[in-house]
Every structure is written in C-alpha cells, then in structure tokens.
C-alpha positions as a LaTeX table, in Angstrom:
\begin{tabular}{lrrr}
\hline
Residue & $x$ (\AA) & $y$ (\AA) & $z$ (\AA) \\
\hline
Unk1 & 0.00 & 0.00 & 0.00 \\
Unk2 & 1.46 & 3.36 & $-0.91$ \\
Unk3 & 2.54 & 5.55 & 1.72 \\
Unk4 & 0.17 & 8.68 & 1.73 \\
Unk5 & 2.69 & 11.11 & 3.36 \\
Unk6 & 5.60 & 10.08 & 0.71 \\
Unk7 & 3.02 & 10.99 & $-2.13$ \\
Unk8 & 2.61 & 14.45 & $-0.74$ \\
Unk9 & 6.26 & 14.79 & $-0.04$ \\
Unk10 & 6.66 & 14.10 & $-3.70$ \\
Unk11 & 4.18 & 16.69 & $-5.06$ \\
Unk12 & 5.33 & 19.05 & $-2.97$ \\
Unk13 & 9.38 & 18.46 & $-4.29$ \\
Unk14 & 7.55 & 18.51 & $-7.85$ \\
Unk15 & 5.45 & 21.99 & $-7.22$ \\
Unk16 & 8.94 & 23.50 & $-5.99$ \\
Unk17 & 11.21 & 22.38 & $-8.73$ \\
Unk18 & 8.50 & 23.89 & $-11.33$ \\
Unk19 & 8.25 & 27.41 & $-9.28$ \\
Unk20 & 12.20 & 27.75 & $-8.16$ \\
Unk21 & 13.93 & 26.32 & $-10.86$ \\
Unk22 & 17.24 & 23.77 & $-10.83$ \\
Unk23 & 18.76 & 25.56 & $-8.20$ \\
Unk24 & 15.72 & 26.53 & $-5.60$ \\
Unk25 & 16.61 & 29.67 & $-4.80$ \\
Unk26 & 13.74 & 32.20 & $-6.37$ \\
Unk27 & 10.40 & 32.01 & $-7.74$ \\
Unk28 & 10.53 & 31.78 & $-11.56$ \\
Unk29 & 8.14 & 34.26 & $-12.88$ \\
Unk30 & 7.04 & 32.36 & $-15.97$ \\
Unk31 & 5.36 & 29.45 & $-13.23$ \\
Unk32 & 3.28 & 32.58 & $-11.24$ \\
Unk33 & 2.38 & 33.69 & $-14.71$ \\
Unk34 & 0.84 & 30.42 & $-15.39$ \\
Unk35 & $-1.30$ & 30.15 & $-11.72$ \\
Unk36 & $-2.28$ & 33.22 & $-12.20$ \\
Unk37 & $-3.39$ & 32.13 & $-16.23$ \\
Unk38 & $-4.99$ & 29.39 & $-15.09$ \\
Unk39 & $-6.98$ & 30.90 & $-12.25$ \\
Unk40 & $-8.23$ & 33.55 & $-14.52$ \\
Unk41 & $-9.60$ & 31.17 & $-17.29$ \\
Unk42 & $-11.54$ & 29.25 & $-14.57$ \\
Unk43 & $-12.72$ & 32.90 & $-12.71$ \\
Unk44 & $-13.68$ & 33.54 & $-16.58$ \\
Unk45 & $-15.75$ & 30.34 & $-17.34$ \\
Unk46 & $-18.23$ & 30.70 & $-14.82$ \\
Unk47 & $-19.27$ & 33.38 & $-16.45$ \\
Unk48 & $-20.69$ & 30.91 & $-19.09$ \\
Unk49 & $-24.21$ & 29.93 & $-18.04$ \\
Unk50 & $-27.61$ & 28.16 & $-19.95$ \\
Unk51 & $-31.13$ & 29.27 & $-20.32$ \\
Unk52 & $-33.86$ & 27.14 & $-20.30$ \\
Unk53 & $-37.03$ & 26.70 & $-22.42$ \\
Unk54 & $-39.29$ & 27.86 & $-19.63$ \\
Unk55 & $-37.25$ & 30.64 & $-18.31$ \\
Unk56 & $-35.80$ & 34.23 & $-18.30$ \\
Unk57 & $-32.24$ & 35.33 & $-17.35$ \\
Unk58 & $-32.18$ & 39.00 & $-15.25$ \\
Unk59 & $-28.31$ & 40.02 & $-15.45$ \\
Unk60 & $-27.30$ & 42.53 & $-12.54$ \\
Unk61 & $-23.79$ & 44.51 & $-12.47$ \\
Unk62 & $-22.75$ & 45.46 & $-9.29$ \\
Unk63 & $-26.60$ & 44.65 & $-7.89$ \\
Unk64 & $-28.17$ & 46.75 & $-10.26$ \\
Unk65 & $-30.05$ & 45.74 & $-13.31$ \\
Unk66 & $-28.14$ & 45.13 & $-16.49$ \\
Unk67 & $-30.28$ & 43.06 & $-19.32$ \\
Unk68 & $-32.80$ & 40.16 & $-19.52$ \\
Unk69 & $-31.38$ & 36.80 & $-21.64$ \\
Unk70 & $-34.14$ & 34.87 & $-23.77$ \\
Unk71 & $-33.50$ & 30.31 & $-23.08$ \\
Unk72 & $-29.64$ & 29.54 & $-24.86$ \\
Unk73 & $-26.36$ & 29.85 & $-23.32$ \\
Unk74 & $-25.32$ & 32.92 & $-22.80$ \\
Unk75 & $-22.34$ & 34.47 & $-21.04$ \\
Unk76 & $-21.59$ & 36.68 & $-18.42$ \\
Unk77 & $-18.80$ & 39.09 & $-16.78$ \\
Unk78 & $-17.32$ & 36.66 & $-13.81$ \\
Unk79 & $-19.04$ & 37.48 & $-9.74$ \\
Unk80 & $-18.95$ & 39.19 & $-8.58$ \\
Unk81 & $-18.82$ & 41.81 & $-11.39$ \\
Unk82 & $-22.00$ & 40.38 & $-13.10$ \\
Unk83 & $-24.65$ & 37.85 & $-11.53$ \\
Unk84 & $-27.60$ & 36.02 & $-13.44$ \\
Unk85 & $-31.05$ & 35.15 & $-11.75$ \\
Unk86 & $-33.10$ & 32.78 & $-13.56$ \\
Unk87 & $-37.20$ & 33.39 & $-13.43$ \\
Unk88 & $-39.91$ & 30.87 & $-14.71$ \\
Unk89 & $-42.14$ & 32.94 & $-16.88$ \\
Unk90 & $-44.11$ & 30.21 & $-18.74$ \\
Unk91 & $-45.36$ & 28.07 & $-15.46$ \\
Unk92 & $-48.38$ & 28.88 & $-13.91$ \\
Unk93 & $-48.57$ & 29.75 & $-10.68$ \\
Unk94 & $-51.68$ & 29.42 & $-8.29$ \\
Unk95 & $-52.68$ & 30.78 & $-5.19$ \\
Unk96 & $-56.08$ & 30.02 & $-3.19$ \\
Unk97 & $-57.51$ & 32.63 & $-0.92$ \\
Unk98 & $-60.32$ & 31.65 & 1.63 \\
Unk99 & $-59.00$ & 29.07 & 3.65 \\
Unk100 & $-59.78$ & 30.89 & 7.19 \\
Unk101 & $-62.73$ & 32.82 & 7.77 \\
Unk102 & $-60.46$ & 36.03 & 7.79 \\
Unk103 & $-60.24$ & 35.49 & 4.89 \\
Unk104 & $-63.46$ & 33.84 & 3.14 \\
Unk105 & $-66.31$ & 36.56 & 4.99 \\
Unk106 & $-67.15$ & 39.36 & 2.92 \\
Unk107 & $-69.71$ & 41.42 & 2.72 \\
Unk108 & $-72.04$ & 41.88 & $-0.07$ \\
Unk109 & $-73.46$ & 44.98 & $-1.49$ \\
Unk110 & $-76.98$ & 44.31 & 0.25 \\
Unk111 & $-75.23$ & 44.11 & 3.14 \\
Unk112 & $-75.51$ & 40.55 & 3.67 \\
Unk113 & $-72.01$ & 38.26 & 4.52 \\
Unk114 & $-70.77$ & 35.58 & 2.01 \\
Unk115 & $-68.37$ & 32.63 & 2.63 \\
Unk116 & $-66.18$ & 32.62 & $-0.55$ \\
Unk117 & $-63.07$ & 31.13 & $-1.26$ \\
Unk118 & $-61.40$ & 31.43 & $-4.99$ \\
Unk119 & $-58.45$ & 30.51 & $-6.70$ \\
Unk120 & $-55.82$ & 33.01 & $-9.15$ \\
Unk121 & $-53.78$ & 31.69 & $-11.58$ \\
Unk122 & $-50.95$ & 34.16 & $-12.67$ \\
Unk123 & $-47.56$ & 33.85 & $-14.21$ \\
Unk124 & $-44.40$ & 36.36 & $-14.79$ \\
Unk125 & $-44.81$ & 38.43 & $-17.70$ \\
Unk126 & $-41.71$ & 40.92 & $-17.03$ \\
Unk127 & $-38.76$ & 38.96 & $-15.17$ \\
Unk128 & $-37.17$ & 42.13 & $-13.94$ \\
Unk129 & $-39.80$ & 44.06 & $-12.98$ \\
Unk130 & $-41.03$ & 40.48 & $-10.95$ \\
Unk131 & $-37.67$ & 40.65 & $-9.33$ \\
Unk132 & $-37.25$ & 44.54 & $-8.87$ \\
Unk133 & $-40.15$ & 46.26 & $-8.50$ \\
Unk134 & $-41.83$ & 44.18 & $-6.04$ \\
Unk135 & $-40.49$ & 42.92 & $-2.51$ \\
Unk136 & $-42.69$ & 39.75 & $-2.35$ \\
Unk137 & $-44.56$ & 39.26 & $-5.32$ \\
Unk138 & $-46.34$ & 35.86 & $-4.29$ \\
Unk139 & $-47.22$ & 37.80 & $-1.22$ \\
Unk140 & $-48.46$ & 40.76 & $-2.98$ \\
Unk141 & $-50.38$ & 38.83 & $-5.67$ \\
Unk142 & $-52.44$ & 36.94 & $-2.65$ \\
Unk143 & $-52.49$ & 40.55 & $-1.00$ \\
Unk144 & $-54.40$ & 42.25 & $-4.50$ \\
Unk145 & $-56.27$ & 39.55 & $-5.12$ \\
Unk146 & $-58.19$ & 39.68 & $-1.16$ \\
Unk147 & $-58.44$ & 43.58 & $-1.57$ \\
Unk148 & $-59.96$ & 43.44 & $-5.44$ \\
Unk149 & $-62.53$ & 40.10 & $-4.22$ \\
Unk150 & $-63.68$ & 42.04 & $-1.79$ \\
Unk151 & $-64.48$ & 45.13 & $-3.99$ \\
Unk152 & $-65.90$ & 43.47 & $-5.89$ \\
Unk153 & $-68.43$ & 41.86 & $-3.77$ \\
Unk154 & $-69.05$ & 45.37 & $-1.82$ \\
Unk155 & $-70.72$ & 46.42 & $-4.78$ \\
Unk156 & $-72.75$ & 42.78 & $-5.52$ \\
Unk157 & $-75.67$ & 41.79 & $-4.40$ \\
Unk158 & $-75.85$ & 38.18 & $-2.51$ \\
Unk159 & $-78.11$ & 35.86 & $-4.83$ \\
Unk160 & $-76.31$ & 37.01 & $-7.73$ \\
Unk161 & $-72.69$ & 35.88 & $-5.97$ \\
Unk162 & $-74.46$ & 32.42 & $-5.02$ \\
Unk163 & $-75.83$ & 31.79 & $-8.13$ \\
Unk164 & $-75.66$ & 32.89 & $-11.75$ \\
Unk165 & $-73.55$ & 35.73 & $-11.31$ \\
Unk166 & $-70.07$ & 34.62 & $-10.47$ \\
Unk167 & $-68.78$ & 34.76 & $-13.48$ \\
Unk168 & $-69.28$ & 38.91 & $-13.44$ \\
Unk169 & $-67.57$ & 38.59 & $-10.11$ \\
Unk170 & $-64.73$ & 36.35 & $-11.47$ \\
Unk171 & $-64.10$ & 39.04 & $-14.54$ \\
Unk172 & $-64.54$ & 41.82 & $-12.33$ \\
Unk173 & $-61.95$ & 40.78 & $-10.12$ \\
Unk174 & $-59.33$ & 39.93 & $-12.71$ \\
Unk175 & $-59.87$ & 43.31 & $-14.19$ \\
Unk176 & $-58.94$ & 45.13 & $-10.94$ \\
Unk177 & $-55.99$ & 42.80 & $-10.20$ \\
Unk178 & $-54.45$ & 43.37 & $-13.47$ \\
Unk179 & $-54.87$ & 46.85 & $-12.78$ \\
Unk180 & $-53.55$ & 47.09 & $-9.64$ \\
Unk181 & $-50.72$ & 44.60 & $-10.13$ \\
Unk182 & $-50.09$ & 47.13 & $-13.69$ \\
Unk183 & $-49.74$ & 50.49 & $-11.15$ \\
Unk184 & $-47.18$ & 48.57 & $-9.08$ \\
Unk185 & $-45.33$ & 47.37 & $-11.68$ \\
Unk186 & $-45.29$ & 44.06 & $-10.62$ \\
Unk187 & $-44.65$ & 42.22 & $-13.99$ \\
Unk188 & $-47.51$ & 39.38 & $-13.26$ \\
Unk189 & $-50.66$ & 39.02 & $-15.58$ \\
Unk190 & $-53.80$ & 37.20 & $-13.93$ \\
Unk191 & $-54.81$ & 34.52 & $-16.37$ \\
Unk192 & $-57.67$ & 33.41 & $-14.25$ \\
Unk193 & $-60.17$ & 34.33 & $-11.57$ \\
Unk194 & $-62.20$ & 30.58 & $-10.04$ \\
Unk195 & $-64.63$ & 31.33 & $-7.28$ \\
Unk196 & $-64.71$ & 27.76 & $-6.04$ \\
Unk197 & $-67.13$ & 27.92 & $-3.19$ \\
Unk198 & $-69.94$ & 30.98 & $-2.22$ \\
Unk199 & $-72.31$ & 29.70 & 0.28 \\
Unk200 & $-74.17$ & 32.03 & 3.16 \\
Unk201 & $-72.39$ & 31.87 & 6.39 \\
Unk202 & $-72.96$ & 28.34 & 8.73 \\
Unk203 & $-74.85$ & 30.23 & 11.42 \\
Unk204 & $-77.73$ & 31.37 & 8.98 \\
Unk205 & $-77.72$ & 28.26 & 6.87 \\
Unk206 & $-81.19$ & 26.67 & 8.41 \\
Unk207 & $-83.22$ & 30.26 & 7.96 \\
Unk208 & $-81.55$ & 30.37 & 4.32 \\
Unk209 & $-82.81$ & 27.22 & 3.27 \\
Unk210 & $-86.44$ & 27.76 & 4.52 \\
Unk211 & $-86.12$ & 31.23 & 2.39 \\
Unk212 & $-84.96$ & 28.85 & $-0.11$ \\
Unk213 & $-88.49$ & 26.48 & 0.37 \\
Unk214 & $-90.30$ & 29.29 & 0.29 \\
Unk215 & $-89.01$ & 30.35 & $-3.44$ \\
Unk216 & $-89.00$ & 27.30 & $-4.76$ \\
Unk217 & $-93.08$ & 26.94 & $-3.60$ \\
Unk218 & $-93.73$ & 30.42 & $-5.13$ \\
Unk219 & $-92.43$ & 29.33 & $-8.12$ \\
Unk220 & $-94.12$ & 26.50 & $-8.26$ \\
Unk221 & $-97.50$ & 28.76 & $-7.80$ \\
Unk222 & $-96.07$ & 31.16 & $-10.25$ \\
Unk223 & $-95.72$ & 27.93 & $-12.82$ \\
Unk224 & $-99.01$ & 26.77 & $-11.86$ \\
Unk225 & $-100.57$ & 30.14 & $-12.63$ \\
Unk226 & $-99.23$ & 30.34 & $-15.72$ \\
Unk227 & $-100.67$ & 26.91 & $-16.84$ \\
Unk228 & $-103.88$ & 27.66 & $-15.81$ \\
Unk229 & $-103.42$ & 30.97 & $-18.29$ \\
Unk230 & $-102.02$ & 29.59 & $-21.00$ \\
Unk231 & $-104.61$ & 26.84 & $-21.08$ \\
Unk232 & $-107.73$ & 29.63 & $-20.75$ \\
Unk233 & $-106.54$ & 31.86 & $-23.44$ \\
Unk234 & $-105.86$ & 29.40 & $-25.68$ \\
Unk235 & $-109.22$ & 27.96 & $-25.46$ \\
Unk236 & $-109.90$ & 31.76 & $-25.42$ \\
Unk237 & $-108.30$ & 31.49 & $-28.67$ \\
Unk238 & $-109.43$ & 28.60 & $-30.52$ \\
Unk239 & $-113.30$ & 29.79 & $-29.20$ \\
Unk240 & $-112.63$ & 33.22 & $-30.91$ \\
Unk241 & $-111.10$ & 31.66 & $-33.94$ \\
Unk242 & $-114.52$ & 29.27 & $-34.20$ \\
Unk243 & $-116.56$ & 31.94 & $-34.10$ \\
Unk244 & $-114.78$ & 33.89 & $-36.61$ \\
Unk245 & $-114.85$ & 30.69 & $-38.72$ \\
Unk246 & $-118.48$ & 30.53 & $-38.04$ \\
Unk247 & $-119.32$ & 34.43 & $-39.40$ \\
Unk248 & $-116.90$ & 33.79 & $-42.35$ \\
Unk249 & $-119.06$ & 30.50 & $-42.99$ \\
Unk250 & $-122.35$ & 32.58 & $-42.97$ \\
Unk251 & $-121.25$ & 35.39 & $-44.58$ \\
Unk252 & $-120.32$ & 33.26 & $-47.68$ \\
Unk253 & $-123.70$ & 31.65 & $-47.22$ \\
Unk254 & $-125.87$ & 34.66 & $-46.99$ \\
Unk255 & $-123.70$ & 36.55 & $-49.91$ \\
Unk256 & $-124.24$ & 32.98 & $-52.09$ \\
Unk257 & $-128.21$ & 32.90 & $-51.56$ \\
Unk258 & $-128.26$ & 36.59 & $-52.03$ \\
Unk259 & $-126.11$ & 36.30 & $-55.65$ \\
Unk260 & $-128.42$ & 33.27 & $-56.35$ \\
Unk261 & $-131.81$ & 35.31 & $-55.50$ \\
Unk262 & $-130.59$ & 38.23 & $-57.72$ \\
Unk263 & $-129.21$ & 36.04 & $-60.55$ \\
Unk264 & $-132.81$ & 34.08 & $-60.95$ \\
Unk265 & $-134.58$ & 37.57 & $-60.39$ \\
Unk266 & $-132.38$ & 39.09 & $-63.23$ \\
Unk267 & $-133.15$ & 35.84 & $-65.09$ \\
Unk268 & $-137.16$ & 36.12 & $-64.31$ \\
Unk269 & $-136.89$ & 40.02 & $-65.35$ \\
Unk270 & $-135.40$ & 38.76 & $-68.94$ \\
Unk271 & $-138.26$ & 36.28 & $-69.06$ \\
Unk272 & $-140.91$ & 38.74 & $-68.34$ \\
Unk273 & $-139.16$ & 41.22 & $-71.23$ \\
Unk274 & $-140.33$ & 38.46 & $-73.77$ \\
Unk275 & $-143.50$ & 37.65 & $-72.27$ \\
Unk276 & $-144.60$ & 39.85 & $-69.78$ \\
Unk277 & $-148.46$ & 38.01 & $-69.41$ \\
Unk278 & $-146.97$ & 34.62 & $-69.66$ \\
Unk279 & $-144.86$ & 35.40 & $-66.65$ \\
Unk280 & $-147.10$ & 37.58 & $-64.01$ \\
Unk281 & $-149.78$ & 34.35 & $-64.43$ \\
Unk282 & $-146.80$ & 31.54 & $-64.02$ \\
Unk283 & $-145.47$ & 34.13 & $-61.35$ \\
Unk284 & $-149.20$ & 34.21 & $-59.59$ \\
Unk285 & $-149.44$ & 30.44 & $-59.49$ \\
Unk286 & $-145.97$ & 30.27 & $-58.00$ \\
Unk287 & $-146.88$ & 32.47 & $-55.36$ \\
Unk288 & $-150.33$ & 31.13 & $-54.58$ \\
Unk289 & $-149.04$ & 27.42 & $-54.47$ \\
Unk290 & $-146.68$ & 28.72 & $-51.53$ \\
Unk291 & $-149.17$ & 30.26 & $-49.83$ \\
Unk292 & $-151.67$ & 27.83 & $-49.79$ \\
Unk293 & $-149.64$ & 24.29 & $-49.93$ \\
Unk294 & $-150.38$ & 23.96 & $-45.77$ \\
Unk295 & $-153.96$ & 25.64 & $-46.27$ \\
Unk296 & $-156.40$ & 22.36 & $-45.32$ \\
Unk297 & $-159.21$ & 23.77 & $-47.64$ \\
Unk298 & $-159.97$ & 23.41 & $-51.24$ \\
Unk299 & $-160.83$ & 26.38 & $-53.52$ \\
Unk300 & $-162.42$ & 25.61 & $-57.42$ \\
Unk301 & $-162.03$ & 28.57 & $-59.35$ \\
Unk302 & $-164.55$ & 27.54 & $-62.42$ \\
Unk303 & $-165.05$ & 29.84 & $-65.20$ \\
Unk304 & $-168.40$ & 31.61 & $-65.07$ \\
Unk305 & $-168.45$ & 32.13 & $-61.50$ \\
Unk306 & $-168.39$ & 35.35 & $-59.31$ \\
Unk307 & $-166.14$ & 33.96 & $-56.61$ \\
Unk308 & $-164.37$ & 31.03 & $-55.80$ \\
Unk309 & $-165.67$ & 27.98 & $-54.19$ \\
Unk310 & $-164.33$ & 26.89 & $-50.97$ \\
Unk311 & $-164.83$ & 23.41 & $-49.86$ \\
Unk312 & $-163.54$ & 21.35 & $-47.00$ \\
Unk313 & $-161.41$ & 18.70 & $-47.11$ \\
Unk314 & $-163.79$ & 15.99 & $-45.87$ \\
Unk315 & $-165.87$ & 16.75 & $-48.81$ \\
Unk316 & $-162.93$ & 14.77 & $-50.91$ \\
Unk317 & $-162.13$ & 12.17 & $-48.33$ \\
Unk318 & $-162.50$ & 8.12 & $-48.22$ \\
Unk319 & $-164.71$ & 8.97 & $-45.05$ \\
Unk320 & $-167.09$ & 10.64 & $-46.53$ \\
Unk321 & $-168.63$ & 7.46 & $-48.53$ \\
Unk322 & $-168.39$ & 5.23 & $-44.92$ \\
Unk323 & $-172.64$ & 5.09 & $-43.79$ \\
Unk324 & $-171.56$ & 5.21 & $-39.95$ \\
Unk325 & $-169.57$ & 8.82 & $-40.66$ \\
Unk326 & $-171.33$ & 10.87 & $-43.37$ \\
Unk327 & $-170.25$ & 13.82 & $-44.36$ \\
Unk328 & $-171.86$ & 17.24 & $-44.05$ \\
Unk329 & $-173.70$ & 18.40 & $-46.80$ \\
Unk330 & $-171.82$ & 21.32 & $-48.55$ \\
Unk331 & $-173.12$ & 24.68 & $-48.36$ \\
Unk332 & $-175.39$ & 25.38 & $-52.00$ \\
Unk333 & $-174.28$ & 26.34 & $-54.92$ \\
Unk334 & $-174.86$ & 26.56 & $-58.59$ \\
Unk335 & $-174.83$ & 23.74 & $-60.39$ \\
Unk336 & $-171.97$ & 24.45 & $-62.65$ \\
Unk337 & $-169.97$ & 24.52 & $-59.62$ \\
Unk338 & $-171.00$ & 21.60 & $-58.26$ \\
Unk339 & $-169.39$ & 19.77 & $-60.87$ \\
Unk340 & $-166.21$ & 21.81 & $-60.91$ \\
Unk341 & $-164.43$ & 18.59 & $-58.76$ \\
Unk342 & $-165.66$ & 16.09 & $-61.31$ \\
Unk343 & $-164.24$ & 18.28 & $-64.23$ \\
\hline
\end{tabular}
C-alpha cells in the first residue's frame, strides 16, 4: 500500500522544482504567470451559463439591473462583477384565498355576509420588474387579489354571488388585479379568476334554506298560474277563432243565396221582357201554391163564376162514402160549380 505522506512529499518536491527552478533559490516568474493564467480562465468560465425553455435570465452589475437573456447559453462578466437570476415565466402559478374565515367573509353589497373562497392563476410576464419592482410578489399577488374580491363583492348583491352571477364577479376581479398589479409594476398578468365555493355563512344556513323552500313553492304557484293561463286563453283562442270561422261560414252563405236570389230575379226580369203576361200568371201560381200548400181547404175557381168555391177537405175524403160517418152536406151552390171537382 502506498505511503500517503511520501506521495505528498513528492508533489510538494515537484510543485517547488517547477516554481524555483534547478537551483531553488527564487520564484521563476514564468510558473506565477501560469497560476495566475490558469486561475483567470476558470474565474472567466463561470461566467458561461444556460437558459432554459421555460425561463428568463435577469443580469445585474454590481446589484443593479443590467439586461434580460431569452432560453440559450449565454455568457456573463465573472461574480462578482455580473450575476444572473433565472425566473420561470411560462409556469403557472396558483394561489387560493379563503382558507380561514379572515379570509373567506365578505360582505355583499346588500349588506348581507358571504363565505367565498377562490383561486388566481398568474404567471411572470416581465422577469425584472417580478424581481425589482416588487419585494414579495407571491405575497403581494395573494395581498391584490383579497383587496380586489372584496371590492368586488361590496358592490354585488348576494343571490347574484351564489348563483348565476359569479362569473361577473370572477371578470370583475381579474380586471382590478391586473390593474392594480399594472400600477405597481409588478410584472404578473392574472390569467384566471375561479370562485370555487360561495355559500351564506354556517350560522344562517337553516333560515336560508327555509327562504330557499319558500321560493322554490312560489315558483311553483307562479308555474301553476301560468298553466292555468295559457290553457284559458288558448281555449280563449281557438273559441274566438270558431266563431270567426263561423261568421266567415255565414257570410259566404248569406252573400251565395243573395247572388243566387238576384241572378234568378235578373233571369225572371229577362223572361218577363219576352213575355210579360206569360210570366205575371206563371209568377201568380208560383206564389199562390206557396201560400196555400199547408192551407187544409180546397178552392175551385170555375169559369163563369163570381167567386171562388171553398170546400172542405172531408168533402174529398175516403170517409165521406163510410154510412156510420157521413159527411156534411156542402153549403149550396150553382150547379156548374157543383161539378167543378168532377171536371
């Protein structure tokens, strides 16, 4: 086994023949050139320094800023003239606010309290300014988002927050952060604003709910009301429409019959033109066959006589030849009209 302390007794004989020379009595300044050389090229290569994909390189001189690097390899002057810091500007970052109830009770613009908790998601956008401008950023991103939630939701109403209108809330707030974070310089943009929970505080939960019962059975009345309507007017409707269906059926009727009444007048009136004796006697014994086709009695009008003959109907009836039922003897006449039936 080598001896460890004869090893370093050998170096160390080496080391002085290279900086004294033969004879070992000065330094040779060619060997403190070369230490020095050599000590300067590796002082010099840590300048040399890589980028990656997802990052950004903030170069200070002397602690103050000096340039920003894009991802590659890059150099820089040797600490501690020139340092690099190295800032993720591509990952997102996330935050949640509303974990205590210092944090998650706000009050509403009806002045009512809500129990909210939300998320941010944010990542760098300027790496010096995330570096320079503010002390803490993480701290002041949580800080401006708390402050800008619960602007927001001064100036909301309650349902709104617990129901359809978080996502008003959710730009609202992201406007106002990005503007805040903007005046500070902070070099951060929001991407996103999640409310994740909105409920009404624990102690007013039970009264809530029967609040909640108590909509939900309006509505239902509301619902119900507006069944009942719908179904009345449109029976309303369909009524109506019959009725106009109805008139419009009539009026074609009545105009018909009154077109047909004055197309057979117009066609009587040409008639009587040619023959206007011919048609006031056929016109006559139109008219007197209407009036008397339900009148029970017969009239003979003979030529020769004064005035017509009325006779009964039993005078022309089977009954009147039965020997149990005989007729009444008609009233007298002449004798030429007492064979006017037998004409």
């Amino acid at each position: 086994m080598p001896d460890l302390g004869e090893i370093l007794r050998r170096l160390r004989s080496e080391f002085d023949k290279f900086m004294r020379g033969p004879g070992g009595r000065t330094i040779r300044p060619s060997a403190v050139a070369a230490i020095v050389g050599a000590l300067l090229l590796v002082w010099g290569l840590t300048g040399v320094y890589t980028v990656q994909a997802n990052q950004e390189a903030v170069i200070t001189r002397f602690g103050a800023y000096a340039r920003s690097e894009s991802p590659g390899l890059h150099y820089h002057l040797p600490a501690p003239i020139e340092r690099a810091e190295f800032v993720s500007v591509t990952n997102q970052n996330k935050i949640e606010i509303g974990d205590s109830p210092d944090e998650s009770l706000m009050l509403t613009g009806d002045e009512n309290i809500v129990d909210l908790s939300f998320a941010v998601q944010w990542h760098v956008s300027d790496a010096a300014s995330y570096l320079f401008r503010v002390r803490d950023p993480d701290d002041a991103v949580k800080w401006v988002a708390e402050s800008a939630m619960r602007e927001v939701v001064g100036h909301s109403a309650l349902i709104p927050i617990l129901t359809n209108g978080r996502g008003e809330v959710q730009s609202q707030t992201l406007t106002l952060m990005q503007k805040i974070l903007d005046r500070y310089h902070a070099g951060i943009t929001i991407d996103a604003v999640q409310i994740q929970t909105a409920n009404f505080p624990a102690e007013v939960v039970p009264a809530n709910q029967d609040i909640a019962r108590a909509g939900q059975d309006a509505q239902s009345a509301i619902n119900d009301a507006n069944a009942y309507r719908n179904k009345v007017v449109n029976e309303a409707r369909g009524t109506a429409a019959k009725i106009v269906q109805d008139a419009q059926g009539y009026r074609e009727q009545v105009t018909r019959e009154a077109q047909g009444q004055a197309d057979r007048f117009n066609q009587v009136y040409a008639q009587y033109r040619r023959a206007p004796a011919v048609t006031r006697e056929r016109l006559y014994l139109e008219t007197m066959e209407k009036v008397l086709a339900r009148n029970h009695k017969v009239i003979v009008d003979a030529k020769g006589t004064t005035a017509p003959i009325i006779l009964p109907p039993s005078a022309f009836s089977s009954s009147a030849a039965t020997p149990a039922a005989p007729a009444p003897a008609p009233p007298p006449a002449p004798p030429a009209a007492a064979q006017g039936p037998n004409q």
